[in-house]
VOFI-912487 format. One line per field, with one value per residue (C-alpha): residue number from 0; residue in three letters; chain; x, y, z. Coordinates in Angstrom, 3 decimals, padded with zeros to 6 digits. Example, Ala and Ser with C-alpha at 12.3 -4.5 7.8 and 13.67 -1.06 7.14 Angstrom:
<pts>
pos: c(0, 1);
code: c(ala, ser);
unit: c(A, A);
u: c(012.300, 013.670);
v: c(-004.500, -001.060);
w: c(007.800, 007.140);
</pts>
This chain:
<pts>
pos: c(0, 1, 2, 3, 4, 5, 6, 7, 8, 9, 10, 11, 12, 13, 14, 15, 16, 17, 18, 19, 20, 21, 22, 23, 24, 25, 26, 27, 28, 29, 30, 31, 32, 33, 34, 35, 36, 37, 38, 39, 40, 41, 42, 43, 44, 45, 46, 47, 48, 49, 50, 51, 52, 53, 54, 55, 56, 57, 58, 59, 60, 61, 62, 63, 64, 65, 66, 67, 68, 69, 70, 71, 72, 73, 74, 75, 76, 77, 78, 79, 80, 81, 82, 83, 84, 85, 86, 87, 88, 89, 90, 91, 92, 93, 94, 95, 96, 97, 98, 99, 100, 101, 102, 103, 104, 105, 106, 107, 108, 109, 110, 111, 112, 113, 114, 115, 116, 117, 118, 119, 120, 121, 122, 123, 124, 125, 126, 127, 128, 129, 130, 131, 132, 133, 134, 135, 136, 137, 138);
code: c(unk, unk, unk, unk, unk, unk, unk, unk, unk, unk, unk, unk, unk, unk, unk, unk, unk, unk, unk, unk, unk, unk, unk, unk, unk, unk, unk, unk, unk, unk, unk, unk, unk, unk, unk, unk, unk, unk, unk, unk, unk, unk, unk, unk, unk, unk, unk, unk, unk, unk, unk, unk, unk, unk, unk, unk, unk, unk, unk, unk, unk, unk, unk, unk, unk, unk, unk, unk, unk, unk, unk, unk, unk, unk, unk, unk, unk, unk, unk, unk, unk, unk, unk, unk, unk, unk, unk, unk, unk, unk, unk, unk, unk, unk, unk, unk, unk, unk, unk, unk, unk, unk, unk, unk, unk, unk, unk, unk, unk, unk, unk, unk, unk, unk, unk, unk, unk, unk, unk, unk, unk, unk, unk, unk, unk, unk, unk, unk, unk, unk, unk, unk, unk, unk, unk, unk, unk, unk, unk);
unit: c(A, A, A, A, A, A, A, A, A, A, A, A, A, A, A, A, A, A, A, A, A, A, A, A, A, A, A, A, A, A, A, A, A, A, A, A, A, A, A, A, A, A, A, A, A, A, A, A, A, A, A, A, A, A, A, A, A, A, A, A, A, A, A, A, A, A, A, A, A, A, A, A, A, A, A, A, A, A, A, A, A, A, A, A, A, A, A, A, A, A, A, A, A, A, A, A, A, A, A, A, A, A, A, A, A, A, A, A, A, A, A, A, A, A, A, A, A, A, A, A, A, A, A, A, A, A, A, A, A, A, A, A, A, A, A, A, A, A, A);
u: c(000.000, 001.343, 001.692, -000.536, -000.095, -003.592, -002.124, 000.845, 001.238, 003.253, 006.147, 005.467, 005.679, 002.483, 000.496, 000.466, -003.612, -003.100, -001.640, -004.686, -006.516, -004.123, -004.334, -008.214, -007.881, -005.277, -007.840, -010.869, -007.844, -007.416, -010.938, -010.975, -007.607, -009.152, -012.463, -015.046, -015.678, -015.857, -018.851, -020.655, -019.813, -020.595, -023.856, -024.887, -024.276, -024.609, -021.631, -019.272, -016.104, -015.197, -012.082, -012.003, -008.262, -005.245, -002.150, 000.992, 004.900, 006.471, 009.883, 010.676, 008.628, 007.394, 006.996, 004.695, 004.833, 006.304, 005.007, 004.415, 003.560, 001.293, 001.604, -001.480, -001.150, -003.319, -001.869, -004.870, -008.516, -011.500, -014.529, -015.877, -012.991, -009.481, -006.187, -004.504, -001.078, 000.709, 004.202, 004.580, 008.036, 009.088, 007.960, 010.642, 012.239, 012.930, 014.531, 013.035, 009.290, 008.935, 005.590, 004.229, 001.138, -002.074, -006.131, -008.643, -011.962, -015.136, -017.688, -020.794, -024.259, -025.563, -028.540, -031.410, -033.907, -031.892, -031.973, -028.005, -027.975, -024.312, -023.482, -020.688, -021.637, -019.297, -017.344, -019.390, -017.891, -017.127, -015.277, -012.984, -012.297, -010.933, -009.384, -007.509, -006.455, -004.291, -002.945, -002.557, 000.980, 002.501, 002.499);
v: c(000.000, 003.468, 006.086, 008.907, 012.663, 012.132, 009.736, 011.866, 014.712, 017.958, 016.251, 014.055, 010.556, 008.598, 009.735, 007.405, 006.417, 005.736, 002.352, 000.848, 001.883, -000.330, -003.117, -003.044, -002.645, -005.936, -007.714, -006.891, -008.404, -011.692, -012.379, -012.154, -014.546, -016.972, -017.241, -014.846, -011.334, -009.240, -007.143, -010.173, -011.310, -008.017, -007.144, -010.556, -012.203, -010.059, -011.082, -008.326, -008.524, -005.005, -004.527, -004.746, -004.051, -002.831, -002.103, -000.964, -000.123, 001.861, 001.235, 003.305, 005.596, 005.438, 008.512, 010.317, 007.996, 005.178, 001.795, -000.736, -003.867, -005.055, -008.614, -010.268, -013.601, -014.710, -015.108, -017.099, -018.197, -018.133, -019.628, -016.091, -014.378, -013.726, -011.782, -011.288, -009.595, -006.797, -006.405, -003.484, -003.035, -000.684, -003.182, -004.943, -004.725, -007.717, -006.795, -005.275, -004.217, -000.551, -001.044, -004.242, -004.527, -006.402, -006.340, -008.566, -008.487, -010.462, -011.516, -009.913, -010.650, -007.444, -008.914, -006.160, -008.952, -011.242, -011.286, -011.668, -008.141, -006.516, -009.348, -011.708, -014.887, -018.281, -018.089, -019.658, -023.235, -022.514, -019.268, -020.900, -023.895, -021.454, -019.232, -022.533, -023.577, -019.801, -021.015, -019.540, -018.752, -018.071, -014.010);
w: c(000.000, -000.866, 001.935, 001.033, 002.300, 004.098, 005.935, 007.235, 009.881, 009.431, 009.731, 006.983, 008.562, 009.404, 011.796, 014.598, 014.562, 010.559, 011.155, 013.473, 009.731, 007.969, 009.970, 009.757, 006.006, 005.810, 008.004, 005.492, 002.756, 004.389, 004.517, 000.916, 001.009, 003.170, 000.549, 001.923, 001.064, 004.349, 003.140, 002.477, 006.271, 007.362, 005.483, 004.185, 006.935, 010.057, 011.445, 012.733, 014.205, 016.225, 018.086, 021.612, 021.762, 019.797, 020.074, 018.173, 019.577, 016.860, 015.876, 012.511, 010.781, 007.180, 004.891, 002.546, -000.943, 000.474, 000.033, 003.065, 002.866, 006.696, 007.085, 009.125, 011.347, 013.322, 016.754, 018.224, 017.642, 020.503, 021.297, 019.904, 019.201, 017.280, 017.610, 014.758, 014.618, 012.472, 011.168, 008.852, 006.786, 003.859, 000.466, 000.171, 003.500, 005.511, 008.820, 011.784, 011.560, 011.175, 013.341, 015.122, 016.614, 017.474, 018.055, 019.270, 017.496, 019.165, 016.794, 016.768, 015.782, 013.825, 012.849, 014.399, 014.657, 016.537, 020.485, 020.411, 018.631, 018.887, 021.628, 020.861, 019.503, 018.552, 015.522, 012.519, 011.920, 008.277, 009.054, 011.670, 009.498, 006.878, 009.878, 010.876, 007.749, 006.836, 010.201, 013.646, 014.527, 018.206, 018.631);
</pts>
């Protein structure tokens, strides 16, 4: 993904809040990657998955038209949740992480009708088959 001057602050590096946006956008990616459109999931499904925590520790920055590349693992998988965690490097790079992080999103029932509205509920059984077979690696 290119670094865009909205992205940046005065200074011209990211500013800091930018990167919890990029790791939501790489997590709407995977879902594609692991054979399910998130606005399908979302909208089609009801099925939301909010974060209930993030975090980042910032370690290099990254500057107006740059590209970064934000890898996505998932670090572990619930009864009705999953962390997933964040590396992000220059493209290309392959040493130390500019900026690592992680968030926990719950899933959520978003269906209005239901009487589980916007409470967790279990992962569906064909999402987490297809969440366990990208793989789950140790954090």
């Amino acid at each position: 993904m290119s670094v865009r001057f909205g992205d940046c602050d005065p200074a011209g590096i990211v500013y800091f809040p930018r990167f919890f946006d990029f790791f939501h956008q790489a997590m709407e990616s995977w879902f594609s990657a692991i054979g399910f459109h998130y606005d399908e999931v979302i909208v089609g499904r009801r099925i939301g998955f909010p974060a209930v925590h993030t975090e980042a520790d910032f370690r290099g920055p990254s500057r107006f038209g740059e590209r970064i590349d934000v890898e996505l693992r998932v670090t572990s998988i619930g009864r009705s949740s999953i962390r997933f965690g964040y590396a992000v490097r220059g493209e290309g790079e392959s040493g130390e992480p500019r900026v690592v992080g992680a968030t926990v999103c719950v899933v959520m029932d978003l269906d209005p009708d239901s009487p589980h509205h916007r409470r967790g509920i279990a992962l569906p059984d064909d999402l987490r088959q297809a969440m366990v077979a990208f793989g789950v690696s140790d954090p």
